[in-house]
Each structure stands twice: as structure tokens, then as C-alpha cells.
N, C-alpha and C positions, 0 to 999 in steps of 0.2 A: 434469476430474479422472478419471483412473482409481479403477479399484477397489480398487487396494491403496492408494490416498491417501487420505488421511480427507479428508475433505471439509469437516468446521470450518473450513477454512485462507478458502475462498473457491469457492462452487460457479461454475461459468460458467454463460452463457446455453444452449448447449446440454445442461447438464445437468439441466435441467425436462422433463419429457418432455410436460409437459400445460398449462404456461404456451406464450401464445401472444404472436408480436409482430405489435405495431399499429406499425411505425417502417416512415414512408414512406423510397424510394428516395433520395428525397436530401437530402442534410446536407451542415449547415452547417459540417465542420470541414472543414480543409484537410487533405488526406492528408497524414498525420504522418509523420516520419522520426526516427532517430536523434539527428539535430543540431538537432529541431522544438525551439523556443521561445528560440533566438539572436535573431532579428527578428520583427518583424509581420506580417500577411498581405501590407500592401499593400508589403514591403523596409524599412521603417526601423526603424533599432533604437533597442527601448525601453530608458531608464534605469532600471534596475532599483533600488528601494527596497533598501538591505543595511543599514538601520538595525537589522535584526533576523536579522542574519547572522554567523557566525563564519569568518574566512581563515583556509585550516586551506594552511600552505607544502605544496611540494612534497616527497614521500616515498615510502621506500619499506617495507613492511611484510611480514607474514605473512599471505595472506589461504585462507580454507576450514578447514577443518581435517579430519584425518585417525584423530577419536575415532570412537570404535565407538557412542558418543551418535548422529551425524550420521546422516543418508538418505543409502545410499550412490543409491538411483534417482535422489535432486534432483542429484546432482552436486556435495555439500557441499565435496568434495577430489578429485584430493589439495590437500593445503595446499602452498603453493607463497608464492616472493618474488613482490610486485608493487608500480610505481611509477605515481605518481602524478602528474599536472602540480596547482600549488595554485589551488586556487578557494575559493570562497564557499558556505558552506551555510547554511540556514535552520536557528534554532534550536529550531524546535520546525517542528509536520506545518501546510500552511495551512489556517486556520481557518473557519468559518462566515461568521464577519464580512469576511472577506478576500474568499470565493468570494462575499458575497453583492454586495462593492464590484465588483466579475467581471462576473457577470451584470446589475447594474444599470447598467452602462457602456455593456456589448455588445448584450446582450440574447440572449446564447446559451443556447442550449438542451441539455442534456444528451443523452447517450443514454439513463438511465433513462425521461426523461419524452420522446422519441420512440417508445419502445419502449412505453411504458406502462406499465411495471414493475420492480423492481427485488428482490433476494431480501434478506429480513429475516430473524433472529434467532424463530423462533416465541415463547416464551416473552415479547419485548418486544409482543405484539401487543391491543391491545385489544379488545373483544367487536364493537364495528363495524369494527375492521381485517381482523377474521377472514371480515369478511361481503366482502373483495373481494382475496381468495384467489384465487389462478388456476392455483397448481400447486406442487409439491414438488419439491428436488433431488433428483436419481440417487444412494442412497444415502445420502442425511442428511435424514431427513425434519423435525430442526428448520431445515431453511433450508426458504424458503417463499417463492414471487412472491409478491407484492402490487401489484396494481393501483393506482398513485398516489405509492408510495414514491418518496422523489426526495432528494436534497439535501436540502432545506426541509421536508422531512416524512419522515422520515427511518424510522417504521414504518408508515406508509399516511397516508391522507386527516386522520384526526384528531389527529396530530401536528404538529408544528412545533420549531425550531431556537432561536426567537426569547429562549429560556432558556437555550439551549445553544451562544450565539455565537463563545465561545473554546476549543469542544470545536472537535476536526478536523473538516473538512468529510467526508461518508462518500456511497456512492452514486455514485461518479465514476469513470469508466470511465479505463483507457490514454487513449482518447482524449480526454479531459473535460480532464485532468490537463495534458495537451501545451499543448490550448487554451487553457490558463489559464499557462502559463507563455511561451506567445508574447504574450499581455495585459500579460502582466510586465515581459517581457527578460528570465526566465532559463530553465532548463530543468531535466530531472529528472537527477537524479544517474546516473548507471553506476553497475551493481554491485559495481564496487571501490572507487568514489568513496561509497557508503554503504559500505559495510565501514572503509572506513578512517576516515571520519566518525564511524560508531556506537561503535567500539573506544574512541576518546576519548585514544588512545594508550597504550592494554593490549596487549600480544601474546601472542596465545596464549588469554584469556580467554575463559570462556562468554558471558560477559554482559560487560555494559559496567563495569562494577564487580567482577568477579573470577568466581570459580567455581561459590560459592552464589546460587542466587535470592534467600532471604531472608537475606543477612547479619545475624549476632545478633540475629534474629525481627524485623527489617525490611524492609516491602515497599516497592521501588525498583520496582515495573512494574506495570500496570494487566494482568495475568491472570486466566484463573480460577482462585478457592479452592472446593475441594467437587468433588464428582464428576461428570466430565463427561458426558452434555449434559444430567443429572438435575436439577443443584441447583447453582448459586454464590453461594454463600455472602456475596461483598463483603467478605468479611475485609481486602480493601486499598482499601477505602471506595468501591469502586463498581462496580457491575454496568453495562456496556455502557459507552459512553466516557468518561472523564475531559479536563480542560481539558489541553488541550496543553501547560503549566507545569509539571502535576502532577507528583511527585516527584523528586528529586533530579539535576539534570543530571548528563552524564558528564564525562569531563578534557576536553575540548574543549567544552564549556557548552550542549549539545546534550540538549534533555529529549526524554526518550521514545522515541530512537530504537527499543528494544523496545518488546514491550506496546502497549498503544491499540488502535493499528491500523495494520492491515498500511500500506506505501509504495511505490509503483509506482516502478521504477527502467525510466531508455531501455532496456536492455539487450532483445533478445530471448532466451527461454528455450531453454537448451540443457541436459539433463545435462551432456553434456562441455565446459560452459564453461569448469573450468579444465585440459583437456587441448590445448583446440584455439584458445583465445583471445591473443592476446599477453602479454607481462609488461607493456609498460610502454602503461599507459591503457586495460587491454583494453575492448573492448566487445562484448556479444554478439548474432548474428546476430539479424538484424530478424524473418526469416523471410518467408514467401511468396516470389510468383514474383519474381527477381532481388533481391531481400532488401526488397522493399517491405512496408512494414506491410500488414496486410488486419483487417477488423474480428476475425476469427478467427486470430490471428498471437496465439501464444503470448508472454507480455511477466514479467517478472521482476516479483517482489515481496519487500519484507525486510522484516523487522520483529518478527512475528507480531502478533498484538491480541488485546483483552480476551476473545476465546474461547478460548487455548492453555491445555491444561493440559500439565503430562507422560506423562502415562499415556494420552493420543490425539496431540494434533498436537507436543507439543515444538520447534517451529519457530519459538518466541519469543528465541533462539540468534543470535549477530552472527553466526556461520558458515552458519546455514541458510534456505534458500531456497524460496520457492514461484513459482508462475505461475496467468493466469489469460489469457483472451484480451481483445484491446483494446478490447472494446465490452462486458465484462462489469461490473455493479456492484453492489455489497453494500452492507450497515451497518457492514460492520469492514475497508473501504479505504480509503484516503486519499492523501495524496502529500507528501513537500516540496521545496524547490525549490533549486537550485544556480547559479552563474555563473561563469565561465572568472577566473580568475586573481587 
């Protein structure tokens, strides 16, 4: 994060100055690419589950947009035509229960729990969470390591998920997310392939449902209500994540693509993705050397999550954009997952 980004969105690993990593030299993921979760490690491709998928045909749309709402630093526009080949997307972020059928298969290991830590939410942390504190974000001192946070324990040592099975999974790095969708057979969306997914086929809209957030004092997305990072209120009945179903899908049956929690898309982060990217399928660069991923290789994010208000991060918007690098994880990221054609 720079300093003119707020940092609600998703702080990185490097931005702790006093959290320390315990993550040995080698891991268990296979360096990931753009096209990572087509096949399996070892070449064969897996049958991907689409019982809980929507084919959204091939099309072409408006994607970014060119309001004076938008960051022009993220690279929101300009808004520009873009086509699309049709796939399959998930219709909601995958969930607890999913990642936990993941890891109980494989026996993977995350980067949180290689690293040893993961940055939480302060205000969700309990009196013994706080006892295994290891450092503050640059700049947002409610993000906070925690020693133990992981997937499965999601504010340090004395929590667990095993209540919270059909919320998104959260704490999962770019690379967590890849591995879990080469387990699958499918892969993470492009940042056009969520745009034109999340729209539901709106053009031109804020939100996946029109212009206002709360249409006639209706809340359609898991944000914050109340003054950011003071107070949330839960006026839209929940503080930190809601089940992936929660409130009203969009035209294409897709819940929550805003709000929750943010969604790791393949793309790598460019402001000028949409100057320098193609029209039809674009994708953006991977980053590092020759465009290979590296743990530090800046990776696109959409969504926003239950931390956005308007008056700090406003990047709860199908047009806006964040980034984080691939080895970074929080409590408010997640991912869903897509399939060719």
C-alpha cells in the first residue's frame, strides 16, 4: 500500500514494519501463473464441480468507468468496450466448508500458517488474541499480525470457523487461492471476467443493482454502517463476514460479488490496465522478471468487503480496483472460482 491508499482495502506483508516471518524457503505451491488451476500438479485435468456455477455466454460490455467517484491512481478507466470468451463462474466466494474439503484431501498448507501470521481486523481480537500480537500495518494501525491467524482461526489461536462454515474462506493468499483451484479444475477469474460477472448485466452501474447502495433503505451488501474505523454499527446485520448467500443475488445469480470480502482475480496489478491491456479477454501483466509471478508480484483484487465505507476506501464499486502481493493474507480476502467455456 502506498500512503495515499488507505489501507482498509488490504494491508501487504511488507507493510508491518515489526511483524516477523517464520515461513521456511520452501513451499509447497507450485509457482503459479496466469493460466494456474487449468490442471493438476501432476498434468491431469480435474472435473470441475459447476453444480454451483452460473455460464454466463460470451459478450461484450462496458468495463471501468470514467466517474469522478473512481481512483484515478487504481487505474478505474478510462471505461472502454470489452469482450469476453463465456465461462462458468461460481456463485457465491468459496467457502469454509470447501477450503476445509482442500486441505483435508491435500494437506496444504497455507502461507499464513508458513509465515506464522496473518493481519486481523483489531477490534475482532480477543483479550488472549491480543497477547500474540506481533506488529501493526504501515499506516492502519487497526490491521494487526497475529500470530496463528490462519483460515481456521481466522482472529488468532482462540477462534475457529467451525460456526462460520458457509462464510468465505478469508486469510488466503494469491497463492493459496491458485492452489486451491488447480484441487478443483478451475481457476480465478480475469479482471474483465469479474467485471462482467459482478455487473449481472447492468451497464454503466455503481453497484450490481443500480446506482444507490441502499435502494429504498435496503441493504444489498455486507459494508460498513457508522464511522470508519471507529464504530460499525451492523445495521446490515453483520459485522465482519456474512454467509456467502447473504443478500440478494445479482442478474446473473451471483451473490455478493461486492461487500464480504474482497476476490483475488489472475490478473496482475497495473494502473494502466485499461490503456495497455487488450479488448477482447484482456489480462493483466503477471509482473516480475519475464512476467512470472513472485511472492511480491502485485495481483488484482475486486469486490471490496465488510470494511468499505464511503468516506475512506469506497472500492466496494464493480468498476474499482485494488491490489495486494501474492503471498499476502487478511480477514477480509477471499476468492471465487471460474472455468473456460
Amino acid at each position: 500500500m502506498t500512503d495515499d491508499e488507505p489501507s482498509c482495502c488490504s494491508p501487504a506483508r511488507d507493510d508491518s514494519a515489526t511483524a516477523s516471518s517464520g515461513r521456511s524457503a520452501a513451499s509447497n505451491n507450485p509457482t503459479p501463473t496466469a493460466d494456474a488451476g487449468r490442471e493438476t500438479s501432476g498434468g491431469e485435468t480435474t472435473t470441475p464441480d459447476t453444480s454451483r456455477m452460473r455460464r454466463l455466454p460470451s459478450g461484450s460490455f462496458r468495463m471501468g468507468t470514467d466517474s469522478d467517484v473512481g481512483f484515478e491512481e487504481d487505474g478505474e478507466g478510462p471505461a472502454r468496450e470489452v469482450v469476453v470468451d463465456p465461462f462458468s463462474v461460481g456463485i457465491h466466494a468459496v467457502t469454509n466448508a470447501e477450503f476445509y474439503q482442500f486441505v483435508r484431501e491435500t494437506g496444504y498448507t497455507t502461507d499464513a500458517e508458513r509465515y506464522g501470521w496473518s493481519f486481523v481486523f483489531e477490534d475482532f481480537l480477543s483479550t488472549e488474541a491480543r497477547e500474540h500480537v506481533v506488529g501493526n500495518a504501515g499506516g492502519a494501525d487497526w490491521w494487526v499480525g497475529v500470530e496463528g491467524a490462519t483460515w481456521f482461526q481466522p482472529e488468532g489461536p482462540d477462534s475457529t470457523v467451525k460456526d462460520r462454515l458457509d462464510h468465505p474462506v478469508v486469510h488466503v493468499s494469491w497463492n493459496d487461492a491458485v492452489a486451491y483451484c488447480e484441487w478443483a479444475g478451475t481457476r480465478l477469474p480475469t479482471e474483465a471476467e469479474w467485471e462482467y460477472a459482478a455487473r449481472g448485466g447492468r451497464e454503466g452501474s455503481r453497484f450490481p443493482w443500480g446506482d444507490d447502495l441502499e435502494p429504498g433503505g435496503e441493504h444489498r451488501c455486507n459494508v460498513w454502517q457508522g464511522g470508519f474505523p471507529d464504530r460499525d454499527t451492523g445495521e446490515d446485520g453483520y459485522r465482519g463476514t456474512a454467509p456467502v448467500d447473504a443478500f440478494e443475488p445479482n442478474g446473473y445469480g451471483l451473490y455478493n460479488p461486492v461487500g464480504n470480502v474482497w476476490e483475488w482475480c489472475a490478473d496482475g496489478f497495473d494502473p494502466a490496465y485499461h490503456e495497455t491491456t487488450a479488448a477482447e479477454n484482456p489480462l493483466g501483466s503477471a509482473g516480475g522478471e519475464d512476467g512470472e509471478s513472485t511472492d511480491d508480484s502485485l495481483r488484482s483484487m475486486r469486490g471490496g468487503s465488510y470494511l468499505c465505507h464511503e468516506s475512506w476506501c469506497n472500492r466496494y464499486r464493480v468498476a474499482a480496483r485494488s491490489k495486494n502481493t501474492a503471498d499476502s493474507s487478511t480477514g477480509n480476502i477471499g476468492f471465487r472460482c471460474v472455468v473456460d467455456g
